[in-house]
C-alpha positions in Angstrom: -10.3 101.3 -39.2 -8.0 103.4 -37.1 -10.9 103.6 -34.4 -11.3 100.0 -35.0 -7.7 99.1 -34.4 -8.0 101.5 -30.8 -10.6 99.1 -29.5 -9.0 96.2 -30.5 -5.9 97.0 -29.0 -7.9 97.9 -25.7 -9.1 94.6 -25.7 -5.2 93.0 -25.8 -6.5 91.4 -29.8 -3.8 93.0 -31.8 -1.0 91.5 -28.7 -0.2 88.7 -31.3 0.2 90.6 -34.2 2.7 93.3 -34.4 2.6 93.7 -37.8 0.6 94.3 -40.7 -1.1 92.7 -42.4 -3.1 91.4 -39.3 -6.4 89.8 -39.1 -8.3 93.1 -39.2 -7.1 93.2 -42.4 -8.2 89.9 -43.5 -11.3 90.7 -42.3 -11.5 93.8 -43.7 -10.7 92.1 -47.1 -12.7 88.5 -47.3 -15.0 89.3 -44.4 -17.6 91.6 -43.4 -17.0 94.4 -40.3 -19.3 96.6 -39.1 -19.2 99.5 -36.9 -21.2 100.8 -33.8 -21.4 105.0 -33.2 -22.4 107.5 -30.9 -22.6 111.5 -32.6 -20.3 110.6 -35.0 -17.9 108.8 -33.1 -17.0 105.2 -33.4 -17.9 102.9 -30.3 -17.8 99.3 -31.3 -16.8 96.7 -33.9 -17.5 93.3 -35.2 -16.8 90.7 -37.8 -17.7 87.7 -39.6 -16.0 85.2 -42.0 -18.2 83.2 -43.9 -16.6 80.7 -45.4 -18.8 77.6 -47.0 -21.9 78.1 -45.9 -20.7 78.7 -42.1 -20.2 82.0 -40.6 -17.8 82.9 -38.1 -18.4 85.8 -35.7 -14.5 86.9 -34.9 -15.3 90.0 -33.4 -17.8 91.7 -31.2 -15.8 94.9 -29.2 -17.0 97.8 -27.6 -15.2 100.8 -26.0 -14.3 99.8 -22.1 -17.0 101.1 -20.3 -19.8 101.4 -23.1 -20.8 97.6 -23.0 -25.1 96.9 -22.0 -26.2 99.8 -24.0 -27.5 97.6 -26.6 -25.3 98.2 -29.6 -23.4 94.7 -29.2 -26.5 93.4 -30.4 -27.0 95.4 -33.2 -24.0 94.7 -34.4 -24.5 91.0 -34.2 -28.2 91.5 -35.6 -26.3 92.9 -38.8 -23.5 90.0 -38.7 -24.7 87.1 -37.9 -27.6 85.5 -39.5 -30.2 84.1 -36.8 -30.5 80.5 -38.7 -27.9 78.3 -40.1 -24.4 77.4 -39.9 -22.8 79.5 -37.1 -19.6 79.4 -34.7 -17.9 81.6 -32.0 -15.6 82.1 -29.8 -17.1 84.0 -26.6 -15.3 85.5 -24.0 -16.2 84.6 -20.6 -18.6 87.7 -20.1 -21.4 86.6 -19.3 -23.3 89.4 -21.0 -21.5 87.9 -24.2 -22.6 84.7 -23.3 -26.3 85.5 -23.0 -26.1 87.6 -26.0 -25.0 84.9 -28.6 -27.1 82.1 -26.8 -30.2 84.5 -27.7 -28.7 84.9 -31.2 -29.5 80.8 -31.4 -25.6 79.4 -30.3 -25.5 76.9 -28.0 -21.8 76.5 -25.6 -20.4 73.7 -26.7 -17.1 73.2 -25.0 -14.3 75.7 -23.1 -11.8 76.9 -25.3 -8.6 76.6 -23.2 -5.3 78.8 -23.8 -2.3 77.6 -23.2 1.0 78.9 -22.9 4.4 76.7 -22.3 8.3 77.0 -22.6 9.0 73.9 -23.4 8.0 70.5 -24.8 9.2 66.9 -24.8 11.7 66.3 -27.7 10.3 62.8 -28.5 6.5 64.6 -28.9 8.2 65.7 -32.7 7.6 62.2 -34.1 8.2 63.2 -37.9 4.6 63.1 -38.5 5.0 67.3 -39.8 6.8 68.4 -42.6 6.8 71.9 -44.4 4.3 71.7 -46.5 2.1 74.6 -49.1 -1.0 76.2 -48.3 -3.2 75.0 -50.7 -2.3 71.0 -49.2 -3.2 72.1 -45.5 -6.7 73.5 -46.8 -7.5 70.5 -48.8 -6.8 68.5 -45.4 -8.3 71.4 -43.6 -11.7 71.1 -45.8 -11.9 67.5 -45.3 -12.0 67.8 -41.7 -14.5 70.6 -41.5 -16.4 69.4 -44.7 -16.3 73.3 -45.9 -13.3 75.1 -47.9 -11.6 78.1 -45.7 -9.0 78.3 -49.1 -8.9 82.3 -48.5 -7.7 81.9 -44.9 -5.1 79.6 -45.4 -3.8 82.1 -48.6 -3.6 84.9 -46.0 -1.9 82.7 -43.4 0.7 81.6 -46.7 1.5 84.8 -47.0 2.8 86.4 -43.6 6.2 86.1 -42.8 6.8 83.8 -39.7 4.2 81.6 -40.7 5.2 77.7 -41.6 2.6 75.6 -42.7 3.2 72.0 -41.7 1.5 69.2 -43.2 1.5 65.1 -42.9 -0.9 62.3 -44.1 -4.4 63.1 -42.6 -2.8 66.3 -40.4 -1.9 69.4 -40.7 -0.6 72.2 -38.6 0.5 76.5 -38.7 3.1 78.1 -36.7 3.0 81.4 -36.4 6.3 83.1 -34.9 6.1 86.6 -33.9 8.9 88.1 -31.2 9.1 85.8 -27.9 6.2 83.7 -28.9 5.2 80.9 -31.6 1.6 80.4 -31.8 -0.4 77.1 -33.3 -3.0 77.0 -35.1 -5.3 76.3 -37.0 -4.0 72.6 -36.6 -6.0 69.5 -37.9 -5.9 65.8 -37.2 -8.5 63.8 -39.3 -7.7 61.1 -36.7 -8.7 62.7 -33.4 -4.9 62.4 -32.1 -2.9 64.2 -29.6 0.1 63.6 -31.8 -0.6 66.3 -34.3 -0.8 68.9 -31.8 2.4 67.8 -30.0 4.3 67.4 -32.5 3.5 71.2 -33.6 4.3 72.4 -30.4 7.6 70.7 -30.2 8.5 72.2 -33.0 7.3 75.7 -31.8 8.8 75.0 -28.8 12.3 75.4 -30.7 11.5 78.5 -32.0 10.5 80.6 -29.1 10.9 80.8 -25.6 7.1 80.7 -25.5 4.8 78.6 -26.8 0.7 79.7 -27.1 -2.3 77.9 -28.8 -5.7 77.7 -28.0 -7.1 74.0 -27.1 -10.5 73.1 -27.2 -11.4 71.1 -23.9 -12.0 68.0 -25.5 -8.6 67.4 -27.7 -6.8 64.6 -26.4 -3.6 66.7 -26.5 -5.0 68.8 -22.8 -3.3 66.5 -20.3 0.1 66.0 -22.3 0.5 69.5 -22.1 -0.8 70.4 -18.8 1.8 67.1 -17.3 4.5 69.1 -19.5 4.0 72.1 -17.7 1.8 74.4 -19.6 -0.9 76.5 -18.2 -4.0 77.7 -18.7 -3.9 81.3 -19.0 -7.6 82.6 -20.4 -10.8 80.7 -21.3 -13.5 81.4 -23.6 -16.0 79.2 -24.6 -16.7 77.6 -27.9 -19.8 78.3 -29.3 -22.2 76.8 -32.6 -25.3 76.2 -34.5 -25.5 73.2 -34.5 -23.8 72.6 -31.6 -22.0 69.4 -33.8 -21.1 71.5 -36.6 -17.5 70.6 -35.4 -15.7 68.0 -34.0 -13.4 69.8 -31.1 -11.4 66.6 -30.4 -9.8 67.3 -34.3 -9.2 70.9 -34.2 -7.1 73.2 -32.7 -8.1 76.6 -34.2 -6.5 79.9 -34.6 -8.4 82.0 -32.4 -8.8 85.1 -34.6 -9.3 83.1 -37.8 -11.3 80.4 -36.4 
């Protein structure tokens, strides 16, 4: 894992969490990783969650400069199963790209994220209250019609993590130093106002605000007119491509 954790840092994953335990760990512990190597050294990771029947490649990282050799998709040959239930995010290399498509994922939407310094008061319309784990994964499984219980116990117990719930939403912040990230955050009602209101309360947090926004949530052009900006975009991926509906979620981006 210490290799692991050197190409994860290379590839700026570990930037959100400074501290341990991170979501290597939880995917160490509920997950399965697997490891590419060259003569004994290690050159690549990746990682699945499978939670309910759908499985969730987090990972898929090679050692700068060692990527088109072939052991990306080796990796994913051992992760992934080619049939079924099946999500990503991929980054927008277009070798990544390729490879998942051939793996039987189909691009569903962009996966937009955002980063902000501040937020409308008035978006924080009461709608969020602190709320327990266990009540945002009931919500949580409702929306996604699986049960991701283990991931929402992890989230419960980090410190700077404040589940948020109301009726048919729910909603994480995560607060590490300078920046408050959201997600996951669900709203059973396809709403912007879940998302807003998360982020105005993030917004009083930090001096920073990031989440990832699929293109098709209804919350894009409140906070774009707000003034947040698009600073990366990868693009959603699944099997079947309306496993999910992206207009409800926003996810956590290492979690999914």
């Amino acid at each position: 894992m210490a290799a692991v954790r050197t190409i994860a840092m290379a590839h700026g994953t570990l930037e959100a969490w400074p501290s341990r335990p991170d979501y290597l760990d939880h995917e160490l512990a509920t997950g399965a990783v697997v490891v590419s190597e060259d003569e004994g050294e290690i050159t690549g990771f990746g990682a699945t969650l499978e939670r309910g029947g759908v499985h969730h490649l987090g990972d898929l990282f090679l050692r700068l400069g060692l990527e088109g050799r072939g052991a990306g998709a080796a990796m994913l040959a051992e992760l992934l199963p080619d049939h079924g239930r099946r999500t990503t995010f991929s980054s927008s290399d277009r070798r990544a790209l390729a490879l998942y498509a051939r793996r039987g994922l189909v691009p569903v939407a962009p996966l937009l994220h955002l980063r902000g310094a501040s937020a409308p008061p008035e978006w924080d319309d009461g709608s969020l209250e602190a709320a327990d784990p266990a009540h945002a994964a009931g919500l949580d499984a409702e929306l996604r019609g699986y049960a991701r219980m283990a991931d929402h116990e992890f989230l419960g117990q980090l410190s700077g993590v404040e589940p948020l719930a109301g009726e048919r939403r729910f909603a994480y912040l995560r607060t590490v130093p300078g920046t408050t990230y959201v997600g996951p955050c669900g709203d059973l009602d396809a709403t912007a106002s879940t998302a807003l209101a998360a982020v105005a309360q993030a917004a009083r947090r930090s001096p920073e605000v990031g989440l990832a926004l699929p293109g098709p949530h209804p919350a894009l052009r409140p906070l774009l007119d707000a003034g947040f900006r698009i600073v990366d975009v990868d693009t959603i991926m699944a099997s079947p491509p309306d496993l999910l509906d992206w207009r409800r979620i926003v996810p956590d981006t290492d979690l999914g």
